[in-house]
Structure formats: structure tokens, C-alpha cells
N, C-alpha and C positions, 0 to 999 in steps of 0.2 A: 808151495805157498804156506805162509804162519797160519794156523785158525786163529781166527778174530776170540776175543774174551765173550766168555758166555752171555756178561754182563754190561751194559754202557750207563752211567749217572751224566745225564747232563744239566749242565746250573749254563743258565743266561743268570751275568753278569753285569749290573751299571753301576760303578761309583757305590763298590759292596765293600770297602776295605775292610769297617767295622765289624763286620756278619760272616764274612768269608771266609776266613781264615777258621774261625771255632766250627762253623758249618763242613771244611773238608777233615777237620779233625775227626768230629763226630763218625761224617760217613765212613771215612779209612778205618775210624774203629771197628765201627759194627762189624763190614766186613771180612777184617783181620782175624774177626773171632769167630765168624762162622767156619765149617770144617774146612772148606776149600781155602779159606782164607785170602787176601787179596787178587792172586794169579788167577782168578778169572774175571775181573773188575779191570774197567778201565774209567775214570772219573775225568770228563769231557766239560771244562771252563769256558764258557765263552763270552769274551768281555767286548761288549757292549762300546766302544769307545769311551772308554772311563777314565776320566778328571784327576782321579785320586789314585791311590795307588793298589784300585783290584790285582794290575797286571803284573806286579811287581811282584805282590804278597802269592801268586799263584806260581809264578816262577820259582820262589825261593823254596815253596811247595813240591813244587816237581821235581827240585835237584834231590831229594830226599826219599822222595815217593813216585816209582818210576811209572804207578798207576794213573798219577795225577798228567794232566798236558791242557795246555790253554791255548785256544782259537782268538784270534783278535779279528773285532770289526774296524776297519779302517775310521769308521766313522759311527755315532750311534746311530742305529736301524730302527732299536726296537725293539721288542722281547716277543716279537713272534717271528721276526729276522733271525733271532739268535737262535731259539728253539731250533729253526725251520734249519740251518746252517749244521746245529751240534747237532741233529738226527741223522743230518746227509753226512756229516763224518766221523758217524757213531760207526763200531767198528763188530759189537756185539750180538749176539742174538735176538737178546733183549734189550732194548734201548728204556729208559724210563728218565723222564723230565722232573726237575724238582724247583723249587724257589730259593735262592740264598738263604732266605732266614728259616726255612725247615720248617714251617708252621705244620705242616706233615709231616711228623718222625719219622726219620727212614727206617727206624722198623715198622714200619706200616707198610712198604716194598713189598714184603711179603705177603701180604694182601691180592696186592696187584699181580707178585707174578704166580701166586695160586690159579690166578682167573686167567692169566695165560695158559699155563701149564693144564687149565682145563677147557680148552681149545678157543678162546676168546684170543681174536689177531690185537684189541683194543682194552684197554684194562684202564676205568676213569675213578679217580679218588674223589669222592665227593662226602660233601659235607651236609648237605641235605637229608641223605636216605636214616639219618641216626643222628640227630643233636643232641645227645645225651653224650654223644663222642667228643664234641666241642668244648674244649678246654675255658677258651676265654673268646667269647664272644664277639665282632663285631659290633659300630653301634647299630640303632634300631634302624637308622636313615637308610645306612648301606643296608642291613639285611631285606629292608623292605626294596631298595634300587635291587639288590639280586634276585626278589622274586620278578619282579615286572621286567626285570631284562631277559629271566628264564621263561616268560611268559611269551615274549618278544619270538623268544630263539625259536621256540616248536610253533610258533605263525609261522615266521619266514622259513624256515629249512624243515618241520615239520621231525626234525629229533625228538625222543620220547626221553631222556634223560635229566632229572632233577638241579642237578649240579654240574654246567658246561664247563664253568668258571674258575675251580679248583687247581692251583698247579703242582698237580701231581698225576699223572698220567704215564703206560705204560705200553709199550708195542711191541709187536713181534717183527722185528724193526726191517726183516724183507718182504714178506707178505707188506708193510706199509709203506716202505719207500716210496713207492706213487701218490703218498696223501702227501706227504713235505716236497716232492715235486712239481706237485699241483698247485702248491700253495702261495697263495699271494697276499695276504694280510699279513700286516710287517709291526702292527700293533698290541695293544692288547686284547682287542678282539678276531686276535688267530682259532683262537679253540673252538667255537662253532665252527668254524670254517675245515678243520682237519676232522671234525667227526660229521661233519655232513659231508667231506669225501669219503672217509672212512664207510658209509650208508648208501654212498652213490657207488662204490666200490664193490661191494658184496662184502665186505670185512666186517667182523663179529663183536662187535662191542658191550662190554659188559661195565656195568655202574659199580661201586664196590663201597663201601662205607670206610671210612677213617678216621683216625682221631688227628684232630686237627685245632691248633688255637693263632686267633689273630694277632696277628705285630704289628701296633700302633708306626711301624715308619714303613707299611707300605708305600709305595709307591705311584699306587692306582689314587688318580683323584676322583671321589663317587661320585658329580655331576657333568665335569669336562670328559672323563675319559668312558662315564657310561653314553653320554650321546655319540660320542664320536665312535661305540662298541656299535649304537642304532643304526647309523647309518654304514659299519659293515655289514650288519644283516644283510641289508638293500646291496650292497656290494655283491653279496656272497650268492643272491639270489640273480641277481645281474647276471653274472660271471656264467653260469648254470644255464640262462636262457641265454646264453650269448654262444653257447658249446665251448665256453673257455676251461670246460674239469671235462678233457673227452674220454672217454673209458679206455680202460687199459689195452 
């Protein structure tokens, strides 16, 4: 049997034509140029049912770069479908999630797989623990919706972590395969939901500081899609009292 790559990047993908392409640039550089150099990466797309031409521009990608490969969803899911999709066919040691438009430099990875390599199964990039880190700010509406939704999160699921929200996150991707198995929130309020399996699990999660700046064409709307994050809380808590996360 092949060993799987050390390494897995996976991007959920929706209608990213513009972002995408300089985004796999980027990460295949950095890569490239550390000593091992790409041969233990594998750069996992997964496009979201997109309009435009994500699927396209990822392919043309991959004839080129045999690191790069694209997952298609028949239909858009979601970005925590996608996520949940590219982790079950991440192939790597370490799996670690990012955003198309990289508001986490992927040199900040290295961050994350420090706090693996020193035995955390969970490694979260947050933007909280250090805002001197924060390049360019969010407005004040959203940063104030991210405290009362993180206020939200340690009600319902009782996590101790400042920053749920951040999409950058890092596993030690067999030790977690049971949290993306488990997982049923298909939105953007997945990410409580995989570190409160991750806590219901015995897996060891670590907060990690990042430098991080926001991109005005988010995708997240801060009223519609923080209520509809509320009422996954209440899901998540559901699900929990219903024995639907049963232990391993």
C-alpha cells in the first residue's frame, strides 16, 4: 500500500474563481520551498457546486501540479459539507482546513502543526487569543456578533476556546476521523459542532494565535447566518441529548 502524504490542505470551494487560483499559487509555493518540498502535500479542492468556474480553474491546476486534486459536490451543501467531505478524503497525517481567500497565511500552518507535533489531536487558529495579530480588522458589528456568539458557544456545548469561528484549523486527521463522521451541521455553524465532538471524544485540543486579516467579500452574512449558527447550538445540543455523537 502507497503511504498517504504527510500533509492534507483542504479549501471548501463556492463560486471562488477570483480567489482561487492565486490562493493554490501561494500554498504550492510555500510548500515547494520548504526542504521536503511538495512530495509530501496533497492540496484537497472541494467545490461546493459552483456557478462559475471554481471547477475549471482547479482542474487546469491539477494537470500541472499533481499535488493539487478536486472533490465536486453534486450540488451546493455548504461549507461545513465540504469541510466534513475533504477531511473524510484527506489522505494525510495531518489534515488542516483553510478559506479560499487565506485571511490566515499559510505560513501560519506552522503554528498549528507545532501544537500537533506537541501532542494536541486538535490544533484551532484563532484570532481572539492576540489582536495585535489582526492585520485588518472586521467591522465593529461583526466583531461584537463574534463575541456574543462565542458567549453563545461555551452556554451550549460548554467549550472553553475564544475563537470557534476562525477557518483555520488543524488534525491529526486519524485520531479525528470520528469528529467528521459524527458530523452533521452542513453550514457555517459546523465548527462548534466538530470541537464539541472533539471534547465529547477525549481529543486534545489546543487554541493557537494567528495572524489573520479580513476580506470584505466574505461570504458569511453577520445577521442571517449568525442566527441560523444559534440555532445549531440548540442542534448540537439536541443531537448530544438524543445519543446521536455515540462514543467511539
Amino acid at each position: 500500500m502507497t503511504p498517504g502524504p504527510e500533509l492534507s490542505i483542504v479549501i471548501p470551494a463556492y463560486n471562488e474563481e477570483r480567489r482561487l487560483g492565486r490562493a493554490l499559487s501561494r500554498i504550492r509555493d510555500y510548500f515547494a520551498n520548504r526542504p521536503a518540498g511538495t512530495a509530501g502535500v496533497e492540496i484537497v479542492v472541494v467545490d461546493d457546486g459552483s456557478t462559475d468556474a471554481t471547477a475549471r480553474i482547479v482542474q487546469e491546476i491539477a494537470r500541472e501540479n499533481p499535488c493539487v486534486r478536486l472533490v465536486s459536490n453534486e450540488a451546493n451543501r455548504g461549507k461545513g459539507f465540504s469541510v466534513r467531505r475533504g477531511m473524510l478524503e484527506a489522505r494525510g497525517h495531518v489534515a488542516l482546513f483553510t478559506d479560499a481567500d487565506l485571511s490566515a497565511p499559510i505560513e501560519e500552518s506552522e503554528k498549528l502543526f507545532a501544537a500537533i507535533r506537541a501532542g494536541n489531536d486538535v490544533a484551532i487558529g484563532s484570532r481572539a487569543l492576540d489582536r495585535s495579530l489582526i492585520a485588518v480588522r472586521q467591522s465593529r458589528l461583526r466583531e461584537i456578533a463574534g463575541m456574543i456568539f462565542n458567549g453563545f458557544v461555551r452556554l451550549f456545548t460548554g467549550l472553553p476556546f475564544y475563537d470557534t469561528q476562525c477557518g483555520f484549523k488543524a488534525f491529526a486527521r486519524e485520531r479525528c476521523r470520528i469528529i467528521f463522521e459524527q458530523q452533521r451541521i452542513e453550514g457555517f455553524g459546523f465548527d462548534p459542532e466538530i470541537l464539541f465532538l472533539a471534547k465529547r471524544h477525549g481529543l486534545r485540543a489546543g487554541e493557537v494565535p494567528v495572524r489573520w486579516a479580513h476580506d470584505a467579500a466574505t461570504k458569511v452574512h453577520v445577521v442571517r447566518d449568525s442566527l441560523k449558527m444559534l440555532g445549531d447550538l440548540v442542534y448540537i445540543r439536541w443531537n448530544s441529548l438524543a445519543g446521536r455523537y455515540p462514543p467511539a
